[in-house]
C-alpha positions, 0 to 999 in steps of 0.5 A: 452495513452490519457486523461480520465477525472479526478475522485474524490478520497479520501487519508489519510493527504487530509481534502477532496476529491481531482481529479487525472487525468486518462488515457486510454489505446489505445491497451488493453482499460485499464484506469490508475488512477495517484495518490499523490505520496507515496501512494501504488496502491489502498491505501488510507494511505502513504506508510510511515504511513503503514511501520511505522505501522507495525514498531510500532507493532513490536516494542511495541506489540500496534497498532498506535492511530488513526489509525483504528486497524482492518486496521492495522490488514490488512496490517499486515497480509497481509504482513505476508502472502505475505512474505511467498509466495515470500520469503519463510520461509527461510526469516530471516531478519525480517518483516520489510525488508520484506516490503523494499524487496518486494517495491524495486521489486515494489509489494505492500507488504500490499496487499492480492493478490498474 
């Protein structure tokens, strides 16, 4: 891999844009954005203030203020959604480990691909 420039881009806990490096793949062309670490690929928000999130609506009933709640929404859904194509209906030890279950196997538990 070589260095591609850097970009400009945007991440909850950042007052303002910062530039993270990119790289080209030499065999398949591809270009790799490095980004803060904490942060899942094409999130903005960490990775912590995601689970905890979730762990919040599960717990209370309420989305966390300050966050937009049509965001909020998405990972949740999108958590649900992932749960079931991956661990079936089987799963039972709850959302949360879930979302721990699917990092360790290193997908993004709040994205909508499958």
């Amino acid at each position: 891999m070589w260095g591609h420039g850097f970009v400009l881009a945007c991440f909850d806990g950042y007052n303002h844009a910062i530039e993270i490096k990119r790289c080209r793949c030499p065999d398949c062309g591809c270009i790799f954005r490095f980004r803060p670490q904490g942060y899942f690929k094409r999130f903005q928000a960490r990775t912590e203030t995601i689970r905890s999130s979730i762990a919040t609506k599960l717990q209370t009933g309420k989305w966390v203020a300050g966050i937009g709640r049509t965001r909020q929404r998405h990972w949740f859904k999108a958590l649900t959604r992932k749960m079931k194509a991956h661990l079936t209906d089987a799963w039972d030890k709850g959302v949360l480990a879930a979302f721990d279950y699917l990092v360790d196997k290193g997908l993004v538990p709040v994205s909508r691909s499958i």
